[in-house]
VEXTORGU-317554 format. One record per residue: residue number from 1; residue in three letters; x, y, z of N, C-alpha, C in turn. Coordinates in pm, whole numbers, plus 50000, padded with zeros to 5 digits. Layout:
% VEXTORGU-317554
<node nr="NUM" rest="Ala" n_c1="X" n_c2="Y" n_c3="Z" ca_c1="X" ca_c2="Y" ca_c3="Z" c_c1="X" c_c2="Y" c_c3="Z"/>
...
***
This chain:
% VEXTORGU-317554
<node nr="1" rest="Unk" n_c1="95914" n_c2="51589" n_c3="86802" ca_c1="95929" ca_c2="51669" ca_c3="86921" c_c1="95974" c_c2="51579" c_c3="87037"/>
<node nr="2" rest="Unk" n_c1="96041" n_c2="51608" n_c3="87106" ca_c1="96094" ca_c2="51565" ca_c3="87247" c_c1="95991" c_c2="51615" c_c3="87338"/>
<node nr="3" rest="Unk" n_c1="96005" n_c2="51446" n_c3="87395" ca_c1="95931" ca_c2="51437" ca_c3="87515" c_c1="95942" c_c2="51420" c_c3="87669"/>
<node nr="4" rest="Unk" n_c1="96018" n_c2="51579" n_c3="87698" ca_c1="96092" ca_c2="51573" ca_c3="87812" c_c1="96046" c_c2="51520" c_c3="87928"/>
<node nr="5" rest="Unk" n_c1="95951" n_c2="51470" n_c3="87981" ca_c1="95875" ca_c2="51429" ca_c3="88083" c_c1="95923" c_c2="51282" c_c3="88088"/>
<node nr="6" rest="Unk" n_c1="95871" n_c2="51227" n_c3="87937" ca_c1="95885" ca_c2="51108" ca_c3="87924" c_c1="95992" c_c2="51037" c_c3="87955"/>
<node nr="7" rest="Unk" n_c1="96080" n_c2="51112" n_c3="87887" ca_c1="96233" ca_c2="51072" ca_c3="87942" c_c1="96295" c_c2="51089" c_c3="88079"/>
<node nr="8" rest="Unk" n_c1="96204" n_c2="51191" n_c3="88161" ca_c1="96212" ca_c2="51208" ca_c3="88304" c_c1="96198" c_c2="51076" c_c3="88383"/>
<node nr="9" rest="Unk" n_c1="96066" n_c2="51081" n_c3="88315" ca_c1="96013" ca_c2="50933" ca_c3="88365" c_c1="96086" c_c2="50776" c_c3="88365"/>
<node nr="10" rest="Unk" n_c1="96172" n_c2="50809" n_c3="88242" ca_c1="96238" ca_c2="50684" ca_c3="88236" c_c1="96355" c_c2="50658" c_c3="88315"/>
<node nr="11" rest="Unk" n_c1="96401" n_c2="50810" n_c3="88347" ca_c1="96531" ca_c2="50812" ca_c3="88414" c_c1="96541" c_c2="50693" c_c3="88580"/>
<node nr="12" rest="Unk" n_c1="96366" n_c2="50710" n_c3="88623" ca_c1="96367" ca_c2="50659" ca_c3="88734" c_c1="96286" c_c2="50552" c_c3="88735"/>
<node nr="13" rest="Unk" n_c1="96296" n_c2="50476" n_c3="88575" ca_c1="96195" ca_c2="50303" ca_c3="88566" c_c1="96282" c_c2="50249" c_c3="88652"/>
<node nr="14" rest="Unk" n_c1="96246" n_c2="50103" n_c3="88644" ca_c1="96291" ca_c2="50034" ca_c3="88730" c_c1="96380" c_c2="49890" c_c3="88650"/>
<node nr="15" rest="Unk" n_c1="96326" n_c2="49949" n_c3="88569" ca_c1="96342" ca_c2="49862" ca_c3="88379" c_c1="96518" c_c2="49923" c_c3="88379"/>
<node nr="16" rest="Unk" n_c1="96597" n_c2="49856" n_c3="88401" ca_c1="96721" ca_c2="49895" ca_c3="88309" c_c1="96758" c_c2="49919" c_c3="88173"/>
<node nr="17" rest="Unk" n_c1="96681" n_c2="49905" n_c3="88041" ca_c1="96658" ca_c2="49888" ca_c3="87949" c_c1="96592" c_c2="50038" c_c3="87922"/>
<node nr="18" rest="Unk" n_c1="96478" n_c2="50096" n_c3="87980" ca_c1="96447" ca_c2="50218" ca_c3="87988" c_c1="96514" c_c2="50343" c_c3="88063"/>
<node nr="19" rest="Unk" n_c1="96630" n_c2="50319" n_c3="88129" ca_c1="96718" ca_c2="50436" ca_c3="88153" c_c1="96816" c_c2="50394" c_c3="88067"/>
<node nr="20" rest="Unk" n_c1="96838" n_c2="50273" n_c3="88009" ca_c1="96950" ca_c2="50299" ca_c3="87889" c_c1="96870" c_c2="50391" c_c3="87794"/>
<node nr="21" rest="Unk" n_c1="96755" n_c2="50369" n_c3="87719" ca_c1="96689" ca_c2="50444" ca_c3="87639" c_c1="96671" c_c2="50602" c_c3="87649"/>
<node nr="22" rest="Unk" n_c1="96672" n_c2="50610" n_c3="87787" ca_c1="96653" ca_c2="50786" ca_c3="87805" c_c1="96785" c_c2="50824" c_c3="87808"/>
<node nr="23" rest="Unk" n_c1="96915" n_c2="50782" n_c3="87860" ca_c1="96989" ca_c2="50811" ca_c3="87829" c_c1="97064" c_c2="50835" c_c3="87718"/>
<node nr="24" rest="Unk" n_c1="97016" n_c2="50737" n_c3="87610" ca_c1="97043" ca_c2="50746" ca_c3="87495" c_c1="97017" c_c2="50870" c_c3="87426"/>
<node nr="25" rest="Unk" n_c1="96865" n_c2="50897" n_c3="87486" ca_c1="96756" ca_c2="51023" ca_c3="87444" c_c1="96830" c_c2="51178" c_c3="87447"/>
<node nr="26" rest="Unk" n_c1="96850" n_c2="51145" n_c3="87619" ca_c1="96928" ca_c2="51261" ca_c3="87683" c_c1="97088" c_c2="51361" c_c3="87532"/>
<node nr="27" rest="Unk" n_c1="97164" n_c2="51227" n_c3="87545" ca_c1="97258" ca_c2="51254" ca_c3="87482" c_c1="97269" c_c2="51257" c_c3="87317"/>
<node nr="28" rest="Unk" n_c1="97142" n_c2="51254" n_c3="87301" ca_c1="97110" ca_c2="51258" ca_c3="87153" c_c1="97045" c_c2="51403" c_c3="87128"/>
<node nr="29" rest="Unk" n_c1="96938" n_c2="51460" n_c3="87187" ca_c1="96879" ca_c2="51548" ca_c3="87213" c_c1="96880" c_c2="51686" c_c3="87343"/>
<node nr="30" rest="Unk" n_c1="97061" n_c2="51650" n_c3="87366" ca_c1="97031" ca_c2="51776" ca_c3="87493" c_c1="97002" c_c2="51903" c_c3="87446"/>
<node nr="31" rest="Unk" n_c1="97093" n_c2="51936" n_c3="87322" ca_c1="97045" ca_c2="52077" ca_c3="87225" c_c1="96912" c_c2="52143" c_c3="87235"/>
<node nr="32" rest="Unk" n_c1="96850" n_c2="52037" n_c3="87222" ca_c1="96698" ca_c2="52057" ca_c3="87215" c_c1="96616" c_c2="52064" c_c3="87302"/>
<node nr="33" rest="Unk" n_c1="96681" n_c2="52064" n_c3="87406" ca_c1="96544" ca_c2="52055" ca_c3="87551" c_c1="96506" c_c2="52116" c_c3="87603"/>
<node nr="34" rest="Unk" n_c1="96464" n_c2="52211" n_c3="87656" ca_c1="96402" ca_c2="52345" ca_c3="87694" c_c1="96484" c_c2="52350" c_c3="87844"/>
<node nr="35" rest="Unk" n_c1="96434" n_c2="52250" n_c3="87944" ca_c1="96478" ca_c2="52213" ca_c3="88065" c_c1="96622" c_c2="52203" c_c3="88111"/>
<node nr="36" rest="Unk" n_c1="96716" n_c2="52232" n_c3="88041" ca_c1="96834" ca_c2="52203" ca_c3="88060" c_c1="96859" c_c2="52135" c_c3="88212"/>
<node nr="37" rest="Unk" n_c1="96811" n_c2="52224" n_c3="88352" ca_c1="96822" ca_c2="52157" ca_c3="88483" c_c1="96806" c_c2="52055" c_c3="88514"/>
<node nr="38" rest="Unk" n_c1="96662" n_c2="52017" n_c3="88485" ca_c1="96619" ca_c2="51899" ca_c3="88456" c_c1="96703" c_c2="51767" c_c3="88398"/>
<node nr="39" rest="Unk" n_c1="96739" n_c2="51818" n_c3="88314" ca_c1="96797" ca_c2="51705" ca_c3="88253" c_c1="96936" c_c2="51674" c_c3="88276"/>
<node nr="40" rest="Unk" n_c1="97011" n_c2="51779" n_c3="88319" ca_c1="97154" ca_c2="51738" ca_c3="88372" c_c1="97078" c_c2="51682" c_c3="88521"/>
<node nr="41" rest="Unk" n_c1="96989" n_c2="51698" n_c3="88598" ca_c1="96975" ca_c2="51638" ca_c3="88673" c_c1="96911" c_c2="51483" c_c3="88709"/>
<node nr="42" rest="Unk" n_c1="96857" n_c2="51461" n_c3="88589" ca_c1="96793" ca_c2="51334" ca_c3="88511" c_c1="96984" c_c2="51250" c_c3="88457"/>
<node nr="43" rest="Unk" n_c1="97033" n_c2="51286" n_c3="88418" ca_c1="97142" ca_c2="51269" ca_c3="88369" c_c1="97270" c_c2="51216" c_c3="88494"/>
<node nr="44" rest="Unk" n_c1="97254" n_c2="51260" n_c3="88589" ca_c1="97294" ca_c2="51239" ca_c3="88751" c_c1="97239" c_c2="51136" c_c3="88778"/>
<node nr="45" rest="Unk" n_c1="97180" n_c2="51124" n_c3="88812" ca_c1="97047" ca_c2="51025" ca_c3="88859" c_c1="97063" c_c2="50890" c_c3="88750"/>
<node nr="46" rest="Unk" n_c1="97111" n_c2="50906" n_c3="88611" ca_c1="97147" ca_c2="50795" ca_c3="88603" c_c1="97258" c_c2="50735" c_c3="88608"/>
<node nr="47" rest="Unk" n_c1="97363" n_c2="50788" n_c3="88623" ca_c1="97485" ca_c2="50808" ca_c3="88656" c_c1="97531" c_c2="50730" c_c3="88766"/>
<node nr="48" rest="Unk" n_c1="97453" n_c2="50775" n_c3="88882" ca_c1="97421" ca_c2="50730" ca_c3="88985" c_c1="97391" c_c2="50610" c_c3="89018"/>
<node nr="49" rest="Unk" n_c1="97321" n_c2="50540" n_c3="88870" ca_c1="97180" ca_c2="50417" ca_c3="88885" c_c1="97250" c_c2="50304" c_c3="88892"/>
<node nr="50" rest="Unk" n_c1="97239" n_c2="50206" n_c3="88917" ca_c1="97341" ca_c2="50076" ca_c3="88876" c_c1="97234" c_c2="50052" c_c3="88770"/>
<node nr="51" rest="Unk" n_c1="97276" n_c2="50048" n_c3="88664" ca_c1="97217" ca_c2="49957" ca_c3="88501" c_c1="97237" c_c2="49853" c_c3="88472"/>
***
């Protein structure tokens, strides 16, 4: 099961290494996410991030 929070959470570590990972998450699992808003907006936000 996906752990949409979790990956919320990662979107805004501070760890570059953990928004590569949620991003990874994101684009592996968008099919599946209940939140769709959320996550294109999690998805922005890293976009946004310098990594």
């Amino acid at each position: 099961m996906i752990d949409q929070e979790e990956i919320h959470c990662q979107c805004f570590s501070e760890d570059p290494e953990e928004r590569i990972k949620a991003l990874n998450q994101l684009n592996q699992n968008f099919s599946h996410i209940s939140k769709k808003q959320q996550a294109w907006n999690d998805l922005i936000e890293l976009a946004n991030s310098e990594v």
